[in-house]
N, C-alpha and C positions, 0 to 999 in steps of 0.2 A: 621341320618346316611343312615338312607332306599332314602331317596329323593335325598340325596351328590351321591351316589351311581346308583340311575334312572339315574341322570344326567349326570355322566360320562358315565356309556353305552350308551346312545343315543348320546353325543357329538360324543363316538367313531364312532358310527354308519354312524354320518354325514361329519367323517373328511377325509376320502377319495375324498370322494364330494368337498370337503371344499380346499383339495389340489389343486383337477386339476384345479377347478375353477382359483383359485390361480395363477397357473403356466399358463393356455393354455388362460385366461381373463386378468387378472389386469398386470400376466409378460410383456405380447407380448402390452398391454397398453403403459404400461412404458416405454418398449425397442422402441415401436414405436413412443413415444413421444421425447423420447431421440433420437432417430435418426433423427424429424425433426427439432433439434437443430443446428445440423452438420453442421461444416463449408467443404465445397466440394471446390476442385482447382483438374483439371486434370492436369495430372498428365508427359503428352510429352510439353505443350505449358505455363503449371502451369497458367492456366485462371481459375480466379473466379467465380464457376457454383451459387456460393452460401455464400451469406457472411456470416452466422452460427447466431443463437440464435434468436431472434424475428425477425431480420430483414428477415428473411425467408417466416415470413407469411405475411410479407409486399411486399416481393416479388409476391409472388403468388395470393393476394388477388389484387392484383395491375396490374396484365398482364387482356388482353384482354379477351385471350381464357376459363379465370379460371372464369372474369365477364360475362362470355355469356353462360357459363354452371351452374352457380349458376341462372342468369335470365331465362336459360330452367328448371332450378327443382323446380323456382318459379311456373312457368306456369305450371309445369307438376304437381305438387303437388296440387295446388289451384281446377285445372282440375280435378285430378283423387279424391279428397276427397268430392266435390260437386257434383259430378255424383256417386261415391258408396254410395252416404247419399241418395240423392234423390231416385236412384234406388230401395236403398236396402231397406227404407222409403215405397217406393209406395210397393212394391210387399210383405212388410209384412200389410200395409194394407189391399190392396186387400186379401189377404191366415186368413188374422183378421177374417174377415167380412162373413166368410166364404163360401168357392166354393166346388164346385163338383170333386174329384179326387183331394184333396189339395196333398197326398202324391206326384203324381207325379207330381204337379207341383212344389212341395218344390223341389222333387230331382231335373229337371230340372234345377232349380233358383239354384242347389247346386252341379252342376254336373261339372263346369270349375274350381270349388276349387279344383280338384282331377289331374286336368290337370298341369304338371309343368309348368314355362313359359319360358322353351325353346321351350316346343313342341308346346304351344300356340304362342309363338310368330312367330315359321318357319310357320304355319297355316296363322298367321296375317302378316306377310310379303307378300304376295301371295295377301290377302285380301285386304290391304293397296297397291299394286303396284301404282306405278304412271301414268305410260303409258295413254292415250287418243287416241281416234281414232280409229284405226288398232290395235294400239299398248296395247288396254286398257283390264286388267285384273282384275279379284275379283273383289272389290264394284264396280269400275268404267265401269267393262264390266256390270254389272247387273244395271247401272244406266242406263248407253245404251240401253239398250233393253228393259227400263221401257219408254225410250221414254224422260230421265232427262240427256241430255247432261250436261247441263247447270250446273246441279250439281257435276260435275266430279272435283275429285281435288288432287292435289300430293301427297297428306296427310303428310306424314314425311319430304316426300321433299319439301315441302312449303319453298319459302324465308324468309316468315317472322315466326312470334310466333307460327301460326296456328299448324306447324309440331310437337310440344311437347302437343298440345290440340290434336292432330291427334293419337300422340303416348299413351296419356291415355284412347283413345277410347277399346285396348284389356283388359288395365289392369280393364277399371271398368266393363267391363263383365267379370271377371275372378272374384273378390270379393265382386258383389254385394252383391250376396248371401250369403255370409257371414255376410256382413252388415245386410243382411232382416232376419238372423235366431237372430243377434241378437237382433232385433226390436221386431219380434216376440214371443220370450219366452218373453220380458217385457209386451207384449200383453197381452198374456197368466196367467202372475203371476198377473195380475190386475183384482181382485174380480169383476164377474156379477154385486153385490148390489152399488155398487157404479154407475156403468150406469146407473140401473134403478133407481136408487134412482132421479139424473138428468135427468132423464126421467120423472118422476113426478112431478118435480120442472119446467117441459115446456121446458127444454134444447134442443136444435136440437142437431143435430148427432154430425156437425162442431163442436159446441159451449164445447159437451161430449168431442173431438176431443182434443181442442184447452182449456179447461180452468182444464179436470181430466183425460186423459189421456196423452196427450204432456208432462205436469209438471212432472208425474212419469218415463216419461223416460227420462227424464235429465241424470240420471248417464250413463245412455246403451250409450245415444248420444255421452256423454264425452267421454267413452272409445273408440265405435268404432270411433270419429275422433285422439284420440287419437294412436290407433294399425293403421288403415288406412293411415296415414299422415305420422308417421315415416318411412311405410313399402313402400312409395312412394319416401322417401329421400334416399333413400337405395336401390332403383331400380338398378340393373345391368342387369339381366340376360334377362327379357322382351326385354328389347333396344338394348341390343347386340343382339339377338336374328333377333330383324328387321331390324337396320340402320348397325348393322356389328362396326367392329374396329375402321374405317377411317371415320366415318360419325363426321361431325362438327357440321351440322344446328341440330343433335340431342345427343349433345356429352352433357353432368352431371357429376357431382363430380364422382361419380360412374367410371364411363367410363374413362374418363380423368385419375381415378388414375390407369386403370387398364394399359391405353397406358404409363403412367408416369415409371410405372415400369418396363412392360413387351417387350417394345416396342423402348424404350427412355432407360431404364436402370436406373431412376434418382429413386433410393428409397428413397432419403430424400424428394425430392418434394412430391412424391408417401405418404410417412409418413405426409407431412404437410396437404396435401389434405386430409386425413384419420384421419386426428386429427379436423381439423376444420368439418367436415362432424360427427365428433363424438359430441364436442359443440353443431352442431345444433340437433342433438337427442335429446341430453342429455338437453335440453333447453324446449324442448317438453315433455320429459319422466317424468323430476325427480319432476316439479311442479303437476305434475296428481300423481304417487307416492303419495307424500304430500299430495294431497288432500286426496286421496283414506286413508293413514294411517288415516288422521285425521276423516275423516267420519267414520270408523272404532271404533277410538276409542271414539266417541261420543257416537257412539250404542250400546258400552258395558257400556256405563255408565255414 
């Protein structure tokens, strides 16, 4: 009776929680999957915006504008999760290995997490300007004056791919650090004796590196390309922030479905973009989930 009894107080405790989630998550899920069901005809010339049910995502997965913004959140993704590993990688090594003032160089490496990315991106707009010559501002005036013409480049506004490699250049200084704090608490929770013991056995540092320290942090790596990579699929505010509303060469699901609704008026498309954009999360999330449960429950038993 005593445990029937735990049990219900704490459900109660958690069902408020349990509501909203309910109503403000899985409702507006639904309603928004249902709406990109929608057959749509305007309504003065009774034109077919939208022939209703799958054919919708056939629609939209099928136009141009909707395949060149899944091919920018390719690049932009691929980009920004190789460069927050790498970065976030080297600078918990180096803070390993130990330096002099590590706190302020951890806050440093940890100081653009604190930054939103509107303010960071009005900052990296400026930075990334296009202009050359006369005209050339941020990197490209400091390329200039380094005497690196040569390397001056439109950044976003590139014609080809390079503008969504350009666009992940703020986002991986804004979360490397993120990434290297979580490298380095796995640093940290990896016993002294274990080094030295492959110290003993004639190990180089690399070899301590690469064959008893690397192997333990497999789960850290998972996660952070895990949180990293969905939070890069989900980009909006960054990019609006640089390219603005109308920008194409740097327009993403994101973007697209903001102009779909806001701009365009079409919330079923706007819904169908936000549902497929939800799949590819959810593609990414729910098998690390899974894994994480199931390592979980290996280790209790």
């Amino acid at each position: 009776m005593r445990k029937s009894r735990d049990k219900l107080v704490g459900f109660l405790f958690v069902l408020p929680s349990i509501i909203l989630i309910g109503v403000f998550v899985y409702w507006f899920i639904f309603q928004n999957v249902s709406t990109s069901f929608d057959r749509v005809v305007t309504r003065a010339t009774k034109r077919e915006l939208h022939p209703g049910g799958v054919a919708n995502y056939s629609q939209l997965l099928g136009s141009d504008d909707y395949q060149h913004a899944l091919f920018n959140l390719l690049v932009l993704t691929v980009v920004f999760v190789a460069g927050t590993m790498f970065f976030g990688l080297l600078w918990a090594i180096l803070l390993e290995k130990g330096v002099t003032a590590e706190g302020v160089f951890r806050s440093i490496y940890l100081l653009p997490m604190a930054i939103s990315f509107i303010a960071a991106g009005v900052v990296w707009r400026w930075l990334l300007a296009p202009g050359k010559g006369d005209q050339a501002s941020g990197l490209n005036q400091l390329l200039a004056m380094m005497g690196l013409e040569r390397f001056q480049s439109s950044w976003w506004q590139s014609p080809n791919s390079f503008s969504m490699a350009a666009m992940a250049i703020p986002a991986i200084w804004q979360l490397s650090g993120y990434v290297m704090a979580l490298f380095l608490a796995g640093f940290r929770g990896i016993s002294d004796d274990q080094r030295e013991a492959a110290r003993i056995d004639g190990a180089s540092e690399w070899k301590i590196y690469r064959h008893v320290l690397f192997p333990q942090l497999s789960p850290i790596a998972l996660s952070a390309l895990i949180i990293v990579g969905h939070m890069s699929m989900k980009m909006f505010d960054l990019i609006y922030a640089i390219a603005g509303q109308n920008s194409y060469k740097a327009s993403v699901p994101s973007t697209m479905m903001w102009t779909q609704l806001f701009q365009q008026g079409d919330a079923t498309a706007a819904a169908v973009n936000a549902t497929i954009l939800l799949v590819l999360v959810a593609l990414i999330v729910i098998p690390y989930l899974y894994y994480t449960n199931k390592t979980e429950k290996e280790v209790r038993g």
